[in-house]
N, C-alpha and C positions, 0 to 999 in steps of 0.2 A: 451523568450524561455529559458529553464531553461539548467543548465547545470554547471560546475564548477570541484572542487579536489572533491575527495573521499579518505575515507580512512576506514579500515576495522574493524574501531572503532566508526566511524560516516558517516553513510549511508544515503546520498542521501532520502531525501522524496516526492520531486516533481516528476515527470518523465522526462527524459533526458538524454543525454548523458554525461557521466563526466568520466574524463581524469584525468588518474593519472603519471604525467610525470617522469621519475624516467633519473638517470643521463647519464644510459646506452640505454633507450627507448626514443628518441625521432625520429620526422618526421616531415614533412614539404610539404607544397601543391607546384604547377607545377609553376613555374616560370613565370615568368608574372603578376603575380597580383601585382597593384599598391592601395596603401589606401588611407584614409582620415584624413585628420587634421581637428579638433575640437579648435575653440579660441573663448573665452569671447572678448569681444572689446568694449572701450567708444566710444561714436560717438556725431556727433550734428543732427543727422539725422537717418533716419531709422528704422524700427523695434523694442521694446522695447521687453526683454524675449523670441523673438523665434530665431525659426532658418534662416539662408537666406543660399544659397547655391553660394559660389562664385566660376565660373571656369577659369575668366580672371580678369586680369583689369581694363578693363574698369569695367565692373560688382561693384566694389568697388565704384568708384565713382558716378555711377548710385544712387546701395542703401545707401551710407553711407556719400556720399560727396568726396570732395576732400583733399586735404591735412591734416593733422594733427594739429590742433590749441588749444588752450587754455585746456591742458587735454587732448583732443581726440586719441585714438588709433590707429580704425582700417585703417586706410590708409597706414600706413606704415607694422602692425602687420600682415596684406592682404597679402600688395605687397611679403611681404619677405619670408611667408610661400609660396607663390605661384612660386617662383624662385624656390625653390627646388623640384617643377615639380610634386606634388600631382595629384592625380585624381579629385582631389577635396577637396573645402576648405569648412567648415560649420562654419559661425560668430554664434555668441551668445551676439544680444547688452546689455548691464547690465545700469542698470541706481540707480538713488538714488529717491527719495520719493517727491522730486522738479521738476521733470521732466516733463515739462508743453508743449503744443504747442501754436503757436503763433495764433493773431487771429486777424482781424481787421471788423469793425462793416462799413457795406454801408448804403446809409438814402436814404431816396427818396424825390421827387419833396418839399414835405410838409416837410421838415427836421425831420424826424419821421425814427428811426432805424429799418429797416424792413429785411436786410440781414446779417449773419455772413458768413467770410470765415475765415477757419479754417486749418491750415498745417495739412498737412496728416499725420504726426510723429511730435513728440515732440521733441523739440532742440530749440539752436541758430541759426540752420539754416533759419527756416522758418521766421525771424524776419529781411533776408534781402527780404524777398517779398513784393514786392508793389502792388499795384492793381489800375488801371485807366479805369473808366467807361465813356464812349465817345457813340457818335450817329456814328451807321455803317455807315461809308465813301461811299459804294454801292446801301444802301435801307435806307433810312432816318425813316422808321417804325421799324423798327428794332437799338440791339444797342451793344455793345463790351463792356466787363469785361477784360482788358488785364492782364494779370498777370505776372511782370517783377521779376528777381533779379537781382541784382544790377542796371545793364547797359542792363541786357541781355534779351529780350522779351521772357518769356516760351512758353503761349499760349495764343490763343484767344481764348474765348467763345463768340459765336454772338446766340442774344435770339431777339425773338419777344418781342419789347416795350407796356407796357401793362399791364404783370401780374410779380408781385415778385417768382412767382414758375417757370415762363420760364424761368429765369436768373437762378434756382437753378438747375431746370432740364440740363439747359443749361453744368454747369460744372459739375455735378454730375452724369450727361449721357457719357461725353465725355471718352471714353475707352484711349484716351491720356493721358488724364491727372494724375498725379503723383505726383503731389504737394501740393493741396488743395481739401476740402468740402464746400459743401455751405447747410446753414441753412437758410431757412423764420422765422422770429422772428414775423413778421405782413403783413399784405398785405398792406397797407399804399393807395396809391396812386394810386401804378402799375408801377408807371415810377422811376426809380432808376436815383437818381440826377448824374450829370457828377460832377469828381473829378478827380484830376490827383494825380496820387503816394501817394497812401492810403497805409500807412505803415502797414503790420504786427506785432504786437508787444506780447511782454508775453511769448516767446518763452524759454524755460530753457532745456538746453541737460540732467542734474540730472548727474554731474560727479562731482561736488565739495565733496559731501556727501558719496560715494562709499566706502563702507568697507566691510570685510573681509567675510560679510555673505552674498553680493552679489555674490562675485566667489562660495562661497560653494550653494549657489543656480542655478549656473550656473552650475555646475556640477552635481547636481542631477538632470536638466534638460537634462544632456548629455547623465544619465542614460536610458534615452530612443532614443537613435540614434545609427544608424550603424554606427562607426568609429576609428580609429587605434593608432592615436597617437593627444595626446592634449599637448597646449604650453599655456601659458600668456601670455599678454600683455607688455609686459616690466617689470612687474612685480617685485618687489624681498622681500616684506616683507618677514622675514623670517617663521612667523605664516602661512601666506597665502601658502606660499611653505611646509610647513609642513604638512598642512590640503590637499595638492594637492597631497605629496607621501600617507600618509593615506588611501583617495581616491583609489590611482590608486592601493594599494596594497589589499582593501578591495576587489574591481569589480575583482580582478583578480582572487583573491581568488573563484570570483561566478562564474568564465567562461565567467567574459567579455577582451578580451587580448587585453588592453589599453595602451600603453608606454607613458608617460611624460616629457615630456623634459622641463629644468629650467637653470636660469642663473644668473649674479649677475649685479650689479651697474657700470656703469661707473670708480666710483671711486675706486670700489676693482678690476674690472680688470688691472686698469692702476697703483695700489699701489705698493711702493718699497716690501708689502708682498705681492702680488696678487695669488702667486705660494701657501702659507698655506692656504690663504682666501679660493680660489678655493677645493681645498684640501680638508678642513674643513666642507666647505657646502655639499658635495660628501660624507663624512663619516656621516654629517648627516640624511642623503637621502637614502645611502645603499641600494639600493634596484633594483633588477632585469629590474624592469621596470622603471625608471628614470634614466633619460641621465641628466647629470650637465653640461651644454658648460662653459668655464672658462675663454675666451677672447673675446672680439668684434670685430667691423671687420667695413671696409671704402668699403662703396659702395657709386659713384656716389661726393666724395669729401666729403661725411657728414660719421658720426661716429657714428656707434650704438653698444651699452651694450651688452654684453652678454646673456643679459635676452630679450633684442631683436632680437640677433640674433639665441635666442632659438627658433624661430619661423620657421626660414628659416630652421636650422638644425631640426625638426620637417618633413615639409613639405619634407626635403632630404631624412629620415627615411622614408615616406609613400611611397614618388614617385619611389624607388628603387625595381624592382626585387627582388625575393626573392634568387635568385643563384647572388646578386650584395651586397657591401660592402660601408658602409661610409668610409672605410681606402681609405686614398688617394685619397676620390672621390674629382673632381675641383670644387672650388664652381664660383660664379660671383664677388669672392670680389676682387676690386685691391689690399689690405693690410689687416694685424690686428692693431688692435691698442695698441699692445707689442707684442713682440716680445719672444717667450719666448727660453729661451739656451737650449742645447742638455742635460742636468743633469735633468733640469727644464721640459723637455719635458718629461722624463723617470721618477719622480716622478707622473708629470702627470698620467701618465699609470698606475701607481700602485697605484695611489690613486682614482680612478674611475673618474678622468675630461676629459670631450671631449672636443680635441683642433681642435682649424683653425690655421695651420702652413703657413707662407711663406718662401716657399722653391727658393728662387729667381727667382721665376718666374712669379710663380699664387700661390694662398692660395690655399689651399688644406685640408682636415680633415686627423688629424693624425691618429686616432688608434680610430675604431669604438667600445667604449666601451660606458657601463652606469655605474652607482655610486655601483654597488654590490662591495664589497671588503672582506665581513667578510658573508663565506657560510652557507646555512642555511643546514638543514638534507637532504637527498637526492640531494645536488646539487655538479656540478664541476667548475672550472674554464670554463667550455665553456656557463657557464649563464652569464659569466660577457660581454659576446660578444653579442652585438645589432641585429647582423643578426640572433643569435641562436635565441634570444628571439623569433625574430618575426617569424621565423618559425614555434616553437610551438607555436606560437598563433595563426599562420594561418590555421596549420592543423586543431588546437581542433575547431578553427571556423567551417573548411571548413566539416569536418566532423560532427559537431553536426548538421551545414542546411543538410547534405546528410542523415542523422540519422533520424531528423524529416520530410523531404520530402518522404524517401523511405521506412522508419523499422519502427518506431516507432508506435505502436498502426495498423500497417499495414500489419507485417507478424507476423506470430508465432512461440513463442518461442520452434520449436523442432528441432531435428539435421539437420533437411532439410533447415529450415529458418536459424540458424547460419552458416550452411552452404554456403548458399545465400550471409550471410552480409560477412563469412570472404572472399569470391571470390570475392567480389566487394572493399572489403580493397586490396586483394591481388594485383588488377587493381589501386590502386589509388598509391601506393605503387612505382609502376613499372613505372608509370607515373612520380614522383617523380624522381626517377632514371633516367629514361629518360632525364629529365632535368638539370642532375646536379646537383640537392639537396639533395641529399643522393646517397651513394655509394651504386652503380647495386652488388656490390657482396656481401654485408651483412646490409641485410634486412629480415625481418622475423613476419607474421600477425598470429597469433592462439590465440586458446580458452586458458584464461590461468588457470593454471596447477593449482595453489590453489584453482579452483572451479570446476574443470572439470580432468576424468580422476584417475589412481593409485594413485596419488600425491597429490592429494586434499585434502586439510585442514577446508574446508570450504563447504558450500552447497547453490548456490543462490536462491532467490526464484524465483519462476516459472514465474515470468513475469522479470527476470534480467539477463543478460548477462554479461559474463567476457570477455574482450580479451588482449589479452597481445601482446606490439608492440615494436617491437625491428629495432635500424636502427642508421647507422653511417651517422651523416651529414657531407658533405663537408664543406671547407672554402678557401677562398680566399686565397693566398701566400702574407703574410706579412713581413714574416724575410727569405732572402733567404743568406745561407752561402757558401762561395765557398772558394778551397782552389787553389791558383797558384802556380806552381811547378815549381821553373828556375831551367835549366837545365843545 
């Protein structure tokens, strides 16, 4: 769906809806809507280049495995977007050009190789499966392909002994199964010789090799997904984070309203400079839509990077109300892992870093900003605020689907049909209000004046529309001053 800026020197050529946000016109849709995080992740298992949709945890371990090992990601990248309460997480597994599945070859009666099974995804995983083919304990014409990992029995296939294709049918019918394919390579015999813990082997996740044009392939695959804010991996090359603000400032520019959140190494956030390091990366970033977090943070006794725990503040950004703030939201960490001083904490703020504070109590996020510092034409100090962002990005969404479901190509361009589209702004507007996203007393939807009207500078064509949208957004009370008077 097309849609994007305009400007009255380069005009739109698709059809769609395009938003020209100016520093005094902004809006914002009804409160309540919660988004989605978007993350690349290595894995030793799972899907290679698409999408999987995670809404719990267990779900991670299902598609991806379990813990984090040699390289791996998403287990942990999962879990931590997922605490900050998204609607929903979408992985993106990314692999290197080695990324093989594992495979183990069955013989039959005659020692003649007549069956492959094959892991159903490529990795290390699949190289802890075993496979033991035995006579069924119950029917003695019949026979079991069991399929273990490690210790753990996954399933059983029981096939009529006989033919090499019932044993294939067997596992490649069974709608359980989730770990293995089976291939006939020959008919052999018919009878598939018994073997105990027939090893899987071959298996490679493709995470050693992983560079920089993997994540930018992952991201032009992002280019076709509904969702709101995208993190990395742990990520911090600083090329990779370059080519990620890039990204997110290009889609934005097209109308897709994307935020990114990024972070740094272990070692720069725990460095005697961590406060410039932070700093530094944020001024390199600059940009509306990129949140820089600048400490890491102790969940569960272990320590994670700041570039990890961009995930979870990611997933915090999506999962929040649009009338709700990252300033001060709690997060689940017990600590950071520095602690940074009250000087240090106000440079922070001026220099576009998102911090995790421990306020002696619980961690909490300081001051819901992103890396904008130095504003561009039309913008104020209220782009530099993460809630404003996502506001206009939720209206220009929410109204370009109401654009192309209800106006577009569907009513006609004369005073009766804009008449139509500005009452049904006027309603959406009010609604807004209603919730606390924009202030009920000054708000204002019309045709605007440079195309329509005395005032008109300009003449659109007959199949284009102008409106012009004026609206005070709320915010949250962050600095409250008070003054006591002894008497």
């Amino acid at each position: 769906m097309a849609g994007g800026n305009w400007s009255t020197t380069d005009t739109p050529v698709l059809p769609g809806l395009y938003m020209n946000f100016q520093a005094a016109a902004t809006a914002a849709v009804a409160a309540g809507s919660q988004g989605i995080v978007a993350v690349p992740v290595k894995a030793h298992w799972g899907p290679i280049r698409a999408f999987v949709e995670i809404g719990g945890e267990p779900a991670i371990a299902e598609r991806f495995g379990g813990e984090d090992t040699n390289g791996a990601t998403a287990y942990d990248t999962l879990r931590l977007a997922l605490l900050g309460k998204p609607k929903l997480v979408l992985a993106y597994r990314i692999a290197d050009e080695d990324a093989a599945k594992a495979t183990a070859t069955l013989k039959d009666s005659a020692a003649l190789d007549v069956l492959r099974l094959t892991a159903l995804y490529e990795g290390a995983r699949g190289n802890d499966f075993k496979a033991t083919v035995q006579v069924n304990p119950v029917d003695a014409l019949k026979k079991d392909i069991k399929l273990y990992e490690g210790a753990k029995l996954l399933r059983t296939f029981t096939f009529t002994s006989g033919t090499v294709q019932a044993a294939v049918d067997a596992v490649n019918g069974d709608a359980g199964n989730k770990w293995v394919t089976a291939a006939k390579l020959a008919s052999g015999s018919g009878t598939l010789a018994n073997v105990s813990l027939a090893p899987l082997a071959g298996g490679n996740s493709g995470i050693a090799g992983i560079a920089g044009a993997d994540y930018t392939g992952a991201l032009d695959a992002m280019e076709t997904q509904t969702f709101h804010v995208v993190a990395l991996d742990g990520v911090t090359d600083p090329a990779i984070q370059a080519a990620v603000a890039a990204w997110v400032s290009r889609v934005r520019g097209e109308g897709k309203g994307v935020i990114a959140v990024l972070g740094g190494s272990s070692a720069d956030d725990t460095a005697s400079d961590a406060v410039s390091k932070a700093a530094t990366r944020s001024a390199g970033l600059n940009h509306e839509g990129v949140v820089n977090v600048g400490v890491g943070a102790v969940l569960g006794g272990v320590s994670y990077s700041s570039a990890q725990i961009a995930g979870y503040v990611a997933g915090l950004i999506a999962g929040q109300r649009l009338n709700e703030s990252t300033t001060y939201a709690p997060s689940p960490f017990s600590d950071v892992t520095r602690r940074w001083t009250r000087s240090e904490q106000e440079q922070a703020v001026r220099s576009g870093v998102f911090l995790l504070v421990h306020d002696g109590r619980f961690v909490k996020g300081l001051r819901g900003i992103n890396t904008l510092t130095a504003l561009r034409e039309g913008q104020n100090a209220a782009w530099r605020k993460i809630r404003t962002v996502r506001v206009m990005d939720a209206i220009s969404g929410d109204l370009l689907r109401t654009a192309e479901d209800s106006y577009i190509g569907k009513v006609n361009n004369t005073d009766v049909g804009r008449l139509a589209l500005l009452g049904a702004a006027e309603q959406y507007m009010a609604s807004l209000a209603q919730a606390g996203v924009i202030e009920a007393s000054d708000y204002a939807v019309a045709l605007d004046p440079d195309y329509y009207g005395e005032t008109a500078v300009h003449t659109p064509e007959p199949d284009q529309v102008y409106i012009r949208w004026q609206a005070r957004l709320t915010d949250v009370m962050e600095q409250i001053f008070g003054t006591f008077i002894v008497n």
